[in-house]
C-alpha positions as CSV (number, residue, x, y, z in Angstrom):
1,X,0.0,0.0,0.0
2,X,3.1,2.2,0.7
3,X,4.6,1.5,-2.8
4,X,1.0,2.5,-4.4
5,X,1.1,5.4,-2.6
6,X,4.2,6.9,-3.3
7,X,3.7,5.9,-7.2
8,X,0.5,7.7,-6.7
9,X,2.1,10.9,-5.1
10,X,4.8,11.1,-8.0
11,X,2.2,10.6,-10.7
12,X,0.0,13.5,-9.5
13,X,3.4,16.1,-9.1
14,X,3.7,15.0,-12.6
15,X,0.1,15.8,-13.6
16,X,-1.3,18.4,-11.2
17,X,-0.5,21.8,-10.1
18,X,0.9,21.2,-6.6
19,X,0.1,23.1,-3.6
20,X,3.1,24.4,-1.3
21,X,1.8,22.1,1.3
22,X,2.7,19.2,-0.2
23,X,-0.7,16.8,-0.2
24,X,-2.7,19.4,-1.2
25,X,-3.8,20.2,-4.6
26,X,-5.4,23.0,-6.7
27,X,-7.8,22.2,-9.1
28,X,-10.1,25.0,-11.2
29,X,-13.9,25.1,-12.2
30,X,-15.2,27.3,-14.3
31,X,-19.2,27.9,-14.0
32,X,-21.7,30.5,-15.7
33,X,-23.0,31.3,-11.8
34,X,-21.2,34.2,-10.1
35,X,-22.0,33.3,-6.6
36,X,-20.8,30.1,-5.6
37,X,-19.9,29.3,-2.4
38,X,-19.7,24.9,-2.4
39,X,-19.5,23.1,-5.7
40,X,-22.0,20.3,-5.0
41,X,-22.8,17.8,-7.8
42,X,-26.3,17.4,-6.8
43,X,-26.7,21.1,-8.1
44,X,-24.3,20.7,-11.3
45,X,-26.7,17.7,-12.4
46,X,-29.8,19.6,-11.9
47,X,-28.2,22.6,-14.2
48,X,-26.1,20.6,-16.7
49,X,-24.8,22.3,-19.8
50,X,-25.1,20.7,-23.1
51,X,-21.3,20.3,-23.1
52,X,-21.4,18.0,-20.0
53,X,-24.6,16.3,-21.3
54,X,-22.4,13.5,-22.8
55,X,-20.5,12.9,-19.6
56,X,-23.8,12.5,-17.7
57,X,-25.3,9.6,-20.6
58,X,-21.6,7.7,-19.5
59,X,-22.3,7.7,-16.1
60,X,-25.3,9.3,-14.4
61,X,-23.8,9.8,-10.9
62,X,-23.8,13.7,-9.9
63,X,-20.0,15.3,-10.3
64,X,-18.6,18.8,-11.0
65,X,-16.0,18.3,-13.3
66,X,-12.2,20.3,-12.7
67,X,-9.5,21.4,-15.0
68,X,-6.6,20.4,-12.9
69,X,-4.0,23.3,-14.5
70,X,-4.5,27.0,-15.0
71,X,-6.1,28.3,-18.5
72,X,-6.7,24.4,-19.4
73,X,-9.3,24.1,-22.0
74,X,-11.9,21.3,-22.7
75,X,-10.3,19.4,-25.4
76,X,-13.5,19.1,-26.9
77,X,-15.3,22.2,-26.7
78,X,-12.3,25.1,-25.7
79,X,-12.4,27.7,-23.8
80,X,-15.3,27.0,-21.0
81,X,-16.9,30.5,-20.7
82,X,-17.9,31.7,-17.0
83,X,-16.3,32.4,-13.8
84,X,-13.3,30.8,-12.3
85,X,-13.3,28.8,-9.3
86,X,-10.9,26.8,-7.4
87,X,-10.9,24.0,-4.7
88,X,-8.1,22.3,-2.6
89,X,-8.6,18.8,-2.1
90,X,-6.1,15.7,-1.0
91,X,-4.6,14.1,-4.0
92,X,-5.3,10.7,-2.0
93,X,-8.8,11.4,-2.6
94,X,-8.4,11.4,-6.3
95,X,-8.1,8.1,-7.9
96,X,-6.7,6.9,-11.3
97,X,-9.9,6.0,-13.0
98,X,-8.2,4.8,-16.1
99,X,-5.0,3.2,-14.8
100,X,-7.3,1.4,-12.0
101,X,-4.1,0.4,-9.8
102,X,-6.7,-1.2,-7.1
103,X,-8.3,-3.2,-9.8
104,X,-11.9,-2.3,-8.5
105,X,-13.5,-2.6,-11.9
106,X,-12.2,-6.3,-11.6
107,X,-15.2,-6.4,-8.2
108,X,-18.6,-6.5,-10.2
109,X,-19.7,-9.0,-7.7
110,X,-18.8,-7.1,-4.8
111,X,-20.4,-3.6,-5.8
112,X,-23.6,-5.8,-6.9
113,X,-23.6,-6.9,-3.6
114,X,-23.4,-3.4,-1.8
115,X,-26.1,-2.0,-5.1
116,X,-28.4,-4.4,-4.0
117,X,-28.4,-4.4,0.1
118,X,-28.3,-0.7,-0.4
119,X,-31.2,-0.1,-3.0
120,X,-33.0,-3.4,-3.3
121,X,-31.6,-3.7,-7.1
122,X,-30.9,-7.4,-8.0
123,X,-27.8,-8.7,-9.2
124,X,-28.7,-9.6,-12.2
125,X,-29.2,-6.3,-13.5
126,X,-26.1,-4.8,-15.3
127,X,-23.1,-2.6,-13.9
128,X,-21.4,0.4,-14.8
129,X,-18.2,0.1,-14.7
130,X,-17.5,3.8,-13.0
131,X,-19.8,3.5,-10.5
132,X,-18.5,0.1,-9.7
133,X,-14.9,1.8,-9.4
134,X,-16.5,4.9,-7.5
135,X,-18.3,2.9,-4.7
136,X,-15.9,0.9,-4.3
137,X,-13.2,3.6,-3.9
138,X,-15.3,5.6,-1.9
139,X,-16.5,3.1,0.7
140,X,-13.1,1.3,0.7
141,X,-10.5,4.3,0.5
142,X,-12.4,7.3,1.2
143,X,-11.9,8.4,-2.9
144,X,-14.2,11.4,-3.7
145,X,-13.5,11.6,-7.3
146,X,-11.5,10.2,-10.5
147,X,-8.6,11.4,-11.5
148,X,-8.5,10.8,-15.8
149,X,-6.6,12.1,-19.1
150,X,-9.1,13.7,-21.0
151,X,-9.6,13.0,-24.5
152,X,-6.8,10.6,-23.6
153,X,-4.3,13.4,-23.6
154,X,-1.7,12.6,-20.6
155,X,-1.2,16.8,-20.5
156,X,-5.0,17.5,-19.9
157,X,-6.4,16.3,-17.1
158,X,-9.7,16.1,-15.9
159,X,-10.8,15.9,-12.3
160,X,-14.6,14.3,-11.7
161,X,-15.5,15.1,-7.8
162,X,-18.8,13.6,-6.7
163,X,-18.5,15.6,-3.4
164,X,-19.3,19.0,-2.4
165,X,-16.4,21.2,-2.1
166,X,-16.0,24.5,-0.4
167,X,-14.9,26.9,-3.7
168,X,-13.4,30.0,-3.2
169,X,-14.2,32.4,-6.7
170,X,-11.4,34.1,-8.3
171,X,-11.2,37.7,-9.8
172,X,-9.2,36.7,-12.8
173,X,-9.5,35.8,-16.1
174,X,-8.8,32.1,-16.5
175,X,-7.7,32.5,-19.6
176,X,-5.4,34.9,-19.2
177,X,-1.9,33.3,-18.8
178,X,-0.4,34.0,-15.4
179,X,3.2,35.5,-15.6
């Protein structure tokens, strides 16, 4: 678990904008509401842009989606108009989706198992793979979100968070390069 760890710390150094503190990382929203004060996903999925509409027919769970580097753009759509937020978070509470180094998408059985003592749904019915990763993560190792290349480009990342984070709005343009 040690080794997994540290692999995991250097991979995110690599990847994410690290904060001074060491654990700690920044990562940026940008949203067409001035005023927030916590990025919940419960509210995201009830206001859902057309460009996150895709996301959402993946994998239905409620998430706020993060750029994890400053002026990042969507690889898809661009430049995200709106106002710039960020949010601290652990990295440890990020988790590789893609490279799965816990091998939870391996454990249908076992997330059937919770899905159905926790909702009544039978087994038979099929999984999705992320939400078999997510509960797992999350009741296992505390994960609050996925970690992922987007667009399968190892210099854009993408951070999905299905928990509400405190955001702190900032006055600048996140376009505008920083100096």
């Amino acid at each position: 678990m040690k080794h997994l760890i540290e692999n995991w710390r250097q991979y995110v150094k690599e990847e994410i904008e690290i904060d001074m503190g060491g654990d700690e990382v920044v990562l940026y929203h940008v949203s067409s509401t001035p005023d927030i004060e916590i990025l919940d996903p419960a509210i995201a999925a009830a206001n859902i842009k057309n460009y996150t509409k895709q996301e959402y027919r993946t994998w239905d769970r409620p998430r706020v989606f993060y750029f994890t580097k400053w002026a990042q753009e969507d690889t898809g759509i661009g430049k995200i108009q709106g106002h710039p937020y960020e949010v601290r978070i652990h990295q440890s509470d990020l988790y590789p989706v893609l490279e799965d180094p816990l091998k939870l998408s391996h454990r249908v059985n076992d997330y059937k198992k919770i899905r159905e003592e926790e909702t009544g749904m039978p087994s038979y019915y099929p999984a999705n793979a992320y939400e078999v990763v997510a509960t797992l993560g999350e009741k296992e190792h505390g994960f609050k979100g996925f970690i992922y290349p987007q667009a399968k480009d190892p210099d854009n990342n993408i951070v999905a968070l299905w928990t509400p984070l405190p955001a702190k709005r900032l006055s600048k343009d996140f376009y505008k390069k920083e100096d």
